[in-house]
matplotlib code that plots the C-alpha trace (Angstrom):
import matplotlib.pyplot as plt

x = [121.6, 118.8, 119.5, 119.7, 118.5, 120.7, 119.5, 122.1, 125.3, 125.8, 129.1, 128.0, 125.4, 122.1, 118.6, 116.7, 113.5, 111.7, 110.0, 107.8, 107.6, 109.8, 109.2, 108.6, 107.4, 104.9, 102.8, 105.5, 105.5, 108.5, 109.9, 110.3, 112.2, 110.9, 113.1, 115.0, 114.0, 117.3, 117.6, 117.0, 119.7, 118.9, 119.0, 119.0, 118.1, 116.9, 120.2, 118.8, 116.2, 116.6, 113.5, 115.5, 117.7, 114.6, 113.7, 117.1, 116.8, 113.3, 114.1, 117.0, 114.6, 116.3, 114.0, 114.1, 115.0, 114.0, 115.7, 117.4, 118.3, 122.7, 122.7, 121.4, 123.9, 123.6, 123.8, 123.0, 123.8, 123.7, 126.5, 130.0, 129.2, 131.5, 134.7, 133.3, 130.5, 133.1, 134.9, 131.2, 130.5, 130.8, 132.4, 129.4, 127.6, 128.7, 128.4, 128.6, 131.4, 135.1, 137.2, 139.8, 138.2, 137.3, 141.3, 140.3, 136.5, 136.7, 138.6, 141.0, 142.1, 142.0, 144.4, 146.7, 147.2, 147.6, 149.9, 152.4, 151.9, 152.2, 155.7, 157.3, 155.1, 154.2, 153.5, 151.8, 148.9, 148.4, 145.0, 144.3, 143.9, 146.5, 145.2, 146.0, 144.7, 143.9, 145.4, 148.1, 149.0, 147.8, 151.2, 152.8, 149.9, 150.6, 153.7, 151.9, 149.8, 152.5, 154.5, 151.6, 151.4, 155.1, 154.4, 151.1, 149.3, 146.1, 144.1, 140.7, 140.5, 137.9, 137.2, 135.3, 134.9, 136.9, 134.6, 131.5, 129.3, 126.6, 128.2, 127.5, 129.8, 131.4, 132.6, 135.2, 137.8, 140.3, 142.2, 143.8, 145.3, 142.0, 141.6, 142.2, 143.7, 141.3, 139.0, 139.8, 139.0, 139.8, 141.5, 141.7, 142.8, 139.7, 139.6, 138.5, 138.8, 136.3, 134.7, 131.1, 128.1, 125.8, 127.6, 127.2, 129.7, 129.4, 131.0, 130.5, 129.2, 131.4, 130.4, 132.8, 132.5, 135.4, 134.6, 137.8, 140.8, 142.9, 143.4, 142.5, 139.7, 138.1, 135.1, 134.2, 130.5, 129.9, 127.4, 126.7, 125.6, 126.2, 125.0, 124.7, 125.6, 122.1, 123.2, 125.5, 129.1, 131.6, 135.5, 135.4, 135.6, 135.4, 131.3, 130.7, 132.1, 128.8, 127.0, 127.4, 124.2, 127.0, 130.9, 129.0, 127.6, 126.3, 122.8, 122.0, 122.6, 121.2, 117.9, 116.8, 117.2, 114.1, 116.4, 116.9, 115.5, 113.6, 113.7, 112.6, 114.7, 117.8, 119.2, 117.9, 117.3, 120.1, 120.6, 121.5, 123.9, 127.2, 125.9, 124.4, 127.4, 130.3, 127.5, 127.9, 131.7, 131.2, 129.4, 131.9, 134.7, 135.9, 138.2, 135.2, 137.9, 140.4, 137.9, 137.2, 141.3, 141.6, 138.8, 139.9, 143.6, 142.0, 140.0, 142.9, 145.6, 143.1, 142.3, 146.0, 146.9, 143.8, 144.5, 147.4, 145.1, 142.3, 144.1, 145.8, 142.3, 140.4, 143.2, 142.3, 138.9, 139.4, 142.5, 143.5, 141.7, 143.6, 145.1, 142.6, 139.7, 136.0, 135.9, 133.1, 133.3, 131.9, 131.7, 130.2, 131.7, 130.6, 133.6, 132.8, 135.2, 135.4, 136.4, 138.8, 139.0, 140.9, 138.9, 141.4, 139.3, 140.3, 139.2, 136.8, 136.1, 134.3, 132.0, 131.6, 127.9, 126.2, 122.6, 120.5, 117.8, 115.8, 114.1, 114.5, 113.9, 117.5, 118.6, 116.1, 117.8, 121.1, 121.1, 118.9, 121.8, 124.6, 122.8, 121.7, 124.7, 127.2, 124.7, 125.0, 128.7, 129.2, 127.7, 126.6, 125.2, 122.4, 125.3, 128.3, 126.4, 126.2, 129.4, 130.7, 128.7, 130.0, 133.7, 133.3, 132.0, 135.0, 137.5, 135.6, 136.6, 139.9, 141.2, 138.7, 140.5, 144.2, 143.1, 145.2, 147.2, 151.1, 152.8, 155.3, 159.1, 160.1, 163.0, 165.4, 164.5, 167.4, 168.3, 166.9, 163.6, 163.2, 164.4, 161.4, 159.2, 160.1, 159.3, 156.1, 154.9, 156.1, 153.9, 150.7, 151.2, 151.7, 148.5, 146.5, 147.4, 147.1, 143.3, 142.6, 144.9, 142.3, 139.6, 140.1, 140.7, 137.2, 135.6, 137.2, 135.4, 132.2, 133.0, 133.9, 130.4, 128.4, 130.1, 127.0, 127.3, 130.8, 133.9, 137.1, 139.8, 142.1, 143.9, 144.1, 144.5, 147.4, 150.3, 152.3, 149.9, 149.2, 153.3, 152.6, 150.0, 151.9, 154.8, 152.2, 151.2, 154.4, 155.4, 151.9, 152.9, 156.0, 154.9, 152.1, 154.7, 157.5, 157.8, 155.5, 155.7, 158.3, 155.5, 152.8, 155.6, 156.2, 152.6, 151.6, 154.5, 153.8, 155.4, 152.9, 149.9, 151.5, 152.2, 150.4, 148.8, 151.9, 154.8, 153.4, 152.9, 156.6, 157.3, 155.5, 157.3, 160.1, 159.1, 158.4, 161.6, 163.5, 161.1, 162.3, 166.4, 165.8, 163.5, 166.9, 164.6, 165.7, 165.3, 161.8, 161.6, 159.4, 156.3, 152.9, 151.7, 149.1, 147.9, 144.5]
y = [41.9, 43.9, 47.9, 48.4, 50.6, 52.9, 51.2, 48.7, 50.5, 53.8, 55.2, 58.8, 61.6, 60.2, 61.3, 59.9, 58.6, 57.7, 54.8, 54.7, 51.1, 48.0, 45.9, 42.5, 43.0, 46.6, 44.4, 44.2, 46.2, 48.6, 48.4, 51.7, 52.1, 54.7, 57.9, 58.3, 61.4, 62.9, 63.9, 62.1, 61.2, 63.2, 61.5, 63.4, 60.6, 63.1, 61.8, 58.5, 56.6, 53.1, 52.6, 49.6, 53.2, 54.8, 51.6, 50.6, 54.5, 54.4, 50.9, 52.7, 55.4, 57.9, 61.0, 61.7, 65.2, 67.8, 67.2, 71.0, 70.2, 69.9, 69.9, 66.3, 63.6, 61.1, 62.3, 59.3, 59.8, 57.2, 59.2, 60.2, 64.2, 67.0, 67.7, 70.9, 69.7, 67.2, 70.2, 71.6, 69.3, 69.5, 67.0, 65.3, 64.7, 61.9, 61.1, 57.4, 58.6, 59.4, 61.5, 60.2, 56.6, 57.1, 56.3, 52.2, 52.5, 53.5, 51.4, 53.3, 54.6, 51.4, 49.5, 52.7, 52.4, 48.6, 48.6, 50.8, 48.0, 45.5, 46.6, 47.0, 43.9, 41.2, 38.7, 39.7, 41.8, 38.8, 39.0, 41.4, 40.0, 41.7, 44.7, 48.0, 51.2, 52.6, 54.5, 55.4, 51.0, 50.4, 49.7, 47.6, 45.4, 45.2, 43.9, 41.5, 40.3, 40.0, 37.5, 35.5, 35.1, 33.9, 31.6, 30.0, 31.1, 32.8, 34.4, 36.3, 39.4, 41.6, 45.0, 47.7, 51.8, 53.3, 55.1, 52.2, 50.7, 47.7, 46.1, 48.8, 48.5, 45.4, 42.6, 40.2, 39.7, 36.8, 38.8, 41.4, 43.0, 44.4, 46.6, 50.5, 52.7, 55.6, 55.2, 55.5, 51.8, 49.1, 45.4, 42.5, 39.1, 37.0, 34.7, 31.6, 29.1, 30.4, 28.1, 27.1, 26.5, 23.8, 24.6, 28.1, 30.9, 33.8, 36.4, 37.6, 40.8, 41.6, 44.2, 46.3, 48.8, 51.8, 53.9, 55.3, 56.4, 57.8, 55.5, 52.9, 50.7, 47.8, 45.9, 42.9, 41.9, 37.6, 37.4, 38.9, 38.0, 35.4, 36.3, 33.8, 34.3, 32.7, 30.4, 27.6, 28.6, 27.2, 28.6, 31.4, 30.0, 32.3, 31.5, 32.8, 35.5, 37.5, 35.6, 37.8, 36.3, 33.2, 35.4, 38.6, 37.7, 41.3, 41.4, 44.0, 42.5, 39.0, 40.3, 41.1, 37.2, 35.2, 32.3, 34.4, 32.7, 34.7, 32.2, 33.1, 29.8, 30.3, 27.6, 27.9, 30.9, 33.1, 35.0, 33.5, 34.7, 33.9, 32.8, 29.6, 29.5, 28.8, 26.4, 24.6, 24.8, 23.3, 20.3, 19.7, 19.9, 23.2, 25.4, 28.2, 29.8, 29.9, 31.5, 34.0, 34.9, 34.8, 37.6, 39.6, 39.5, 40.9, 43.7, 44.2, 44.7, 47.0, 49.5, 49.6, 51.0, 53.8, 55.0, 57.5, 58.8, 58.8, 60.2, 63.5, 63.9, 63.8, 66.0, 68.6, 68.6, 68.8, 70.5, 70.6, 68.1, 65.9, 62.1, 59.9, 62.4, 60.8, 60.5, 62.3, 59.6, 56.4, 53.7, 51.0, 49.4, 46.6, 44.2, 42.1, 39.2, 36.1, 32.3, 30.7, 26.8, 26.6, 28.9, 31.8, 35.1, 37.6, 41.1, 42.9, 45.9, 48.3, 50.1, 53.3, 53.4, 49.4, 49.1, 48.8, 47.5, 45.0, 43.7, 39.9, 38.7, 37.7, 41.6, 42.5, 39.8, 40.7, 44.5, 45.2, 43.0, 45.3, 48.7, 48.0, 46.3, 49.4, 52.2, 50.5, 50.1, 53.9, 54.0, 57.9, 59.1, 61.7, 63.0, 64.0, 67.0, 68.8, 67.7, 69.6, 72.6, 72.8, 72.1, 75.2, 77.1, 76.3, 76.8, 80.3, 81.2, 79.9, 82.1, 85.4, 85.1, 83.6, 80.4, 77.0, 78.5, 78.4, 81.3, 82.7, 82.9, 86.3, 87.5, 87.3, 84.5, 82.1, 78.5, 77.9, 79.3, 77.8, 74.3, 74.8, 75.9, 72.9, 70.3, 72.2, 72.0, 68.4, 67.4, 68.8, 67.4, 64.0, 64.9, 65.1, 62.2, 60.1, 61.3, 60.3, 56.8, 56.1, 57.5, 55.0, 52.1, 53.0, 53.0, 49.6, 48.3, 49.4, 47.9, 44.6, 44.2, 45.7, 43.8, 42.2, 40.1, 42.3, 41.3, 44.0, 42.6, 45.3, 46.0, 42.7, 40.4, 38.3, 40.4, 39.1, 39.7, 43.1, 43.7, 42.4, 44.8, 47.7, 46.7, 47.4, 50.6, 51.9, 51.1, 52.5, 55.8, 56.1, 55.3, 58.2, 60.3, 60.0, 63.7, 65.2, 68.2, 67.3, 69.2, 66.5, 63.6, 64.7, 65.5, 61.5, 60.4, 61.3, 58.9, 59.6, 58.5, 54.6, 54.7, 52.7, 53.9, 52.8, 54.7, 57.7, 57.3, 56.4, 60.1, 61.9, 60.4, 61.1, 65.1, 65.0, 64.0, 66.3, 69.2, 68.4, 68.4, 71.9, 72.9, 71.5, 68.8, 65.7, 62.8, 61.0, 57.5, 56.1, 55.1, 54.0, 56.2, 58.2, 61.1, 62.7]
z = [39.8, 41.4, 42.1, 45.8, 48.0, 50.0, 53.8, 56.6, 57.5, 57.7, 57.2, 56.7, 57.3, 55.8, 55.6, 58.0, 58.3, 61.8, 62.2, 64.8, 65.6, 65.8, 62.1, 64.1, 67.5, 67.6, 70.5, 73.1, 75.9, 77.0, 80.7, 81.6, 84.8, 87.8, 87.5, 90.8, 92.4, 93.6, 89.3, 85.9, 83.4, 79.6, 76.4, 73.0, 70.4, 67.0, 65.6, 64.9, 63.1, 65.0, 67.3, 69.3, 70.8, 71.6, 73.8, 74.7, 76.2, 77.6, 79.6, 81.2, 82.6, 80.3, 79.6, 76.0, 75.6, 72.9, 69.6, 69.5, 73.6, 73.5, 77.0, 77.3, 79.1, 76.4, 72.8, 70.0, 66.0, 63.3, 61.9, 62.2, 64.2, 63.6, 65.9, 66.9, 68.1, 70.4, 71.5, 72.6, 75.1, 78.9, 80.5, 81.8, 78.0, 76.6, 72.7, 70.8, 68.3, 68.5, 66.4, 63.9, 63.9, 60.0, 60.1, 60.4, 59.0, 55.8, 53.5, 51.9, 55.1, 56.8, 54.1, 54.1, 57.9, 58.0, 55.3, 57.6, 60.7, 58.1, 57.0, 60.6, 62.4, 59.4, 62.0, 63.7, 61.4, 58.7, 59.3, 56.1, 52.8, 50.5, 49.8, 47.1, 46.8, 43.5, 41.6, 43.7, 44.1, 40.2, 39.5, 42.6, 41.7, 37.9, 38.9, 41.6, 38.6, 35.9, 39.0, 39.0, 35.1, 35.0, 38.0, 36.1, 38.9, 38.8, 41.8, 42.4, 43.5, 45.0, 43.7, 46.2, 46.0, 48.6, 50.6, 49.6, 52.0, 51.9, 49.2, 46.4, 43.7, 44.6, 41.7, 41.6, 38.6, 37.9, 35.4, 37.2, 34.1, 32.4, 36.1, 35.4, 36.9, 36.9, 40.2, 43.2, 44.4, 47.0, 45.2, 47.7, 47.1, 47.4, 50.3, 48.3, 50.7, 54.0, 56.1, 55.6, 57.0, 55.4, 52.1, 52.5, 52.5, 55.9, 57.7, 61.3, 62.9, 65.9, 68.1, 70.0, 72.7, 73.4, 76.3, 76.7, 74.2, 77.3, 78.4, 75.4, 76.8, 74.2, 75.4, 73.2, 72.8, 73.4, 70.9, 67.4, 63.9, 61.6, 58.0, 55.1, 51.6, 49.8, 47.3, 47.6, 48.0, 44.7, 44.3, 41.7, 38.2, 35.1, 34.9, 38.5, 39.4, 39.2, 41.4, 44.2, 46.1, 46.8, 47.1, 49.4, 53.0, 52.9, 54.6, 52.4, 49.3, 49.8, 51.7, 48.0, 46.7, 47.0, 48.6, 51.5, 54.6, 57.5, 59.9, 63.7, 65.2, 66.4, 64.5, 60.8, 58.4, 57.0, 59.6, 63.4, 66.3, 67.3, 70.4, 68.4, 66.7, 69.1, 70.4, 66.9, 67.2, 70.8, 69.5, 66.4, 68.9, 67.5, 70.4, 71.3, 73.1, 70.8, 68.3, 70.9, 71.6, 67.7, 67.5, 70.1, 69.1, 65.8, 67.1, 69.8, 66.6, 64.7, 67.3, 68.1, 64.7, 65.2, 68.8, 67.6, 65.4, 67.9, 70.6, 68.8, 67.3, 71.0, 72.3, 69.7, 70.5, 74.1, 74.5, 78.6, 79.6, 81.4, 81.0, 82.5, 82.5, 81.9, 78.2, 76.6, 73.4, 73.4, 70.3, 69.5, 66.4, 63.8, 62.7, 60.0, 60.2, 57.7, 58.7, 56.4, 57.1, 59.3, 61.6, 61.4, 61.5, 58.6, 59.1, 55.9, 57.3, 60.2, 60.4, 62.7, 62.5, 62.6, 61.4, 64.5, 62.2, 63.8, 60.8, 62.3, 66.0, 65.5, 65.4, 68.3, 70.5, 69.6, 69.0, 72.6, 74.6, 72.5, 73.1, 77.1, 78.2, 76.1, 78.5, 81.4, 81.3, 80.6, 84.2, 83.2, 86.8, 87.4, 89.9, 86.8, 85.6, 89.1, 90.0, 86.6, 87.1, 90.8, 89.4, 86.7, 89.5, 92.1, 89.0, 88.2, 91.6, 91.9, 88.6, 89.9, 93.6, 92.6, 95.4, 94.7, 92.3, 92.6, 93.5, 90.2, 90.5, 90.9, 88.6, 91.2, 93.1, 94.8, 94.2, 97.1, 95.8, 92.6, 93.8, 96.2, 92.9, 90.7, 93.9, 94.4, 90.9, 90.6, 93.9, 92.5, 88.8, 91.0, 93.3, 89.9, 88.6, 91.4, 91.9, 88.0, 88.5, 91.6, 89.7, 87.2, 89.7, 91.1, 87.3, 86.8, 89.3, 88.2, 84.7, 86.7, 88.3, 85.1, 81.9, 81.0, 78.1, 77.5, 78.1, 78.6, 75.6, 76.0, 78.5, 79.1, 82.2, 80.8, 81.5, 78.5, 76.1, 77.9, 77.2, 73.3, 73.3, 74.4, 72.1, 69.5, 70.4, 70.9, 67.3, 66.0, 67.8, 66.8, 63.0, 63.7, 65.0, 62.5, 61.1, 63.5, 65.7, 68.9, 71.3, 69.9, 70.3, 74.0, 75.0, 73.6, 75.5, 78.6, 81.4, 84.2, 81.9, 82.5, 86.1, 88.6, 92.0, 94.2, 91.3, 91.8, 95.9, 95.6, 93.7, 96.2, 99.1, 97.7, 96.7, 100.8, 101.8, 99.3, 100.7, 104.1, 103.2, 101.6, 104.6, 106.8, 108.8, 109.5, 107.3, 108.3, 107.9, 105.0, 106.1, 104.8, 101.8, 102.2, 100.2, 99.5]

ax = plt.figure().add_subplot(projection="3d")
ax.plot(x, y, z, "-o")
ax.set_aspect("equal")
plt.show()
């Protein structure tokens, strides 16, 4: 097996290289749209080597800014940035990574936190191949091995570093017994039975879009990549096992066999879209929209068991900002999903920073469409940066002259005076969340008419899976929360984040008419609700 150079995903800081044009297309022209002259929308892109950004960025009428400029709206970076540098930002900037994801993209982390769900929810997460982290599982699979022996069964398993990416490292084993417990590794059962195409073994990349941890919103991407393992796909027998151009649908491993297949058609080569194939499901009478729920159920499940960990992660970098706020994070994620037989979608893995590469048509086509439609969805306006400067400047004021903030309790204040207090305090925390509920309504909307080729999987319109959902996430926090600080457990669980528009008109009505019995006025008749 050839050496392989370190290039594809990148799950870390990396050196990095610019490359000035695109490796298939130089010729083509960009579309660069007129900048508006009521203000331009900022883009630092030194954080990144792909050229398909740069263009993606240029198309939008983005103005590149200088790479040392962190006062830009749009920040890019092929790799995983710092949480101080999260806690730096205005809330205008936005930046294409969130905190605490590493929790579901790197291996390790991602079988540890599975393994939890997995436990309290089997059901409903047996999308995983059995999985063990070394050395601290070298023994609970000893024992899964020595079952096996006495059974006279014998499985595969797949052996990967922890932290590894574009399958470095990676070799399968039937005899689980010769495995050490020394490094600190990743063993999978091998899926040995995936579905093929044209005898050939493949996996899927899925893209997926978060604009929003609080509250969790998941966009799914309708198209993506289907890559091919390059030589004819057999079950793993004793005399195969290292032939890794067949068992790995890694792009960067099977670029480097000469049976790899460049093809510019849509419909041939070893590398083609998702797009083609649900088309080819169509035509076999495969369900294309049962492959799409199983997907999104998928992605749905796994981001469920990162959001605790997201969430406490973004609060620390931005602590006081409120529920609902704009979100200064942004993701777009690469799920690489494997089709056993019978179609069912197992997950592999995710990675926080996809290759943009566009060394094919194929990844021009696909990429562009992931990378425009993501920008246009964040709807980031030449407007949010005055409006932020103008907010800091009102709340400058506010603290330097006391304005809009509630007067304190004396020592001796009455009943009378503190009931008054409490309802007071109550009706502005009620204010504040209905203008970010609406404020939310009114970027829903936006989404609505600006999906693109993206389609909003969580939350979801089906109301019970919406309630399956939530299920979830409950049990995910309180499995985060289990031994944690009680402040943490109450500021997670805060009951106003999950109201709707007409709960919280409800609460204010009723702070009005409890206002009025202290104030000794009459009881008013409820009528319609109306609050700025």
């Amino acid at each position: 097996m050839p050496s392989l150079p370190n290039e594809g995903d990148n799950q870390g800081t990396s050196c990095l290289t610019l490359s000035s044009e695109l490796p298939y297309q130089s010729t083509i022209k960009r579309k660069v749209r007129k900048k508006k002259k009521n203000g331009i929308i900022t883009a630092n892109v030194a954080g990144t080597k792909y050229e398909i950004v740069r263009l993606v960025i240029d198309e939008l009428g983005f103005v590149k800014t200088r790479d040392e400029d962190e006062t830009a709206n749009l920040i890019w970076s092929d790799s995983a940035v710092q949480q101080d540098k999260i806690a730096e930002l205005r809330n205008y900037q936005r930046i294409n990574h969130f905190p605490g994801m590493g929790e579901i993209c790197r291996k390790d982390f991602l079988a540890r936190n599975m393994t939890k769900m997995i436990k309290s929810q089997p059901q409903e997460y047996s999308f995983i191949p059995r999985t063990w982290i070394f050395p601290a599982e070298y023994m609970q699979f000893q024992n899964y091995v020595k079952e096996l022996k006495k059974k006279r069964r014998q499985k595969t398993f797949i052996v990967k570093p922890a932290n590894g990416a574009m399958g470095h490292g990676i070799s399968l084993i039937r005899n689980g017994e010769k495995l050490q417990a020394q490094d600190h590794l990743i063993v999978q059962e091998y899926l040995d039975k995936p579905f093929l195409m044209e005898g050939y073994k493949f996996d899927l990349r899925v893209y997926i879009l978060v604009t929003s941890c609080d509250p969790l919103k998941i966009f799914l991407y309708h198209d993506g990549l289907v890559r091919m393992g390059t030589e004819k796909y057999h079950p793993p027998s004793d005399s195969n096992l290292s032939q890794l151009y067949m068992h790995l649908t890694n792009y960067s491993v099977n670029k480097h066999n000469e049976h790899f297949e460049r093809d510019e058609t849509e419909d041939k080569g070893s590398k083609r879209s998702i797009k083609w194939f649900t088309e080819f499901l169509q035509t076999n009478h495969l369900d294309v929209s049962k492959f799409w729920s199983d997907i999104s159920e998928l992605v749905v499940k796994t981001l469920i068991v990162a959001e605790p960990h997201v969430l406490h992660a973004y609060r620390m970098c931005r602590p006081g900002q409120a529920p609902g706020s704009d979100s200064v994070c942004f993701e777009v994620l690469g799920f690489d999903i494997l089709l056993d037989r019978k179609l069912k979608p197992w997950l592999l893995e995710i990675n926080r920073a996809p290759s943009f590469g566009t060394d094919q048509k194929i990844d021009y086509d696909v990429k562009k469409g992931v990378l425009l439609n993501a920008l246009k969805l964040l709807n980031i306006r030449t407007s949010d940066k005055r409006r932020n400067l103008a907010q800091q400047k009102a709340e400058a004021q506010k603290r330097l002259y006391g304005q809009g903030s509630m007067k304190r309790l004396s020592p001796g204040s009455s009943d009378w005076e503190k009931q008054r207090h409490t309802l007071e305090r109550r009706r502005e925390e009620l204010k504040e969340r209905l203008a970010q509920v609406r404020k939310q309504i009114s970027k829903e909307e936006h989404e609505n008419r600006h999906m693109g080729n993206y389609r909003r999987i969580y939350p979801p319109d089906d109301k019970l899976l919406l309630e399956k959902y939530e299920s979830l996430l409950a049990i995910a926090f309180q499995t985060f929360l289990a031994g944690r600080a009680a402040s943490l457990q109450r500021e997670l669980n805060n009951p106003l984040k999950r109201m709707k528009e007409e709960d919280i008109l409800d609460l204010l009505e009723q702070c009005e008419l409890d206002d009025d019995k202290l104030m000794g006025k009459s009881t008013r008749q409820r009528g319609p609700k109306v609050f700025d």
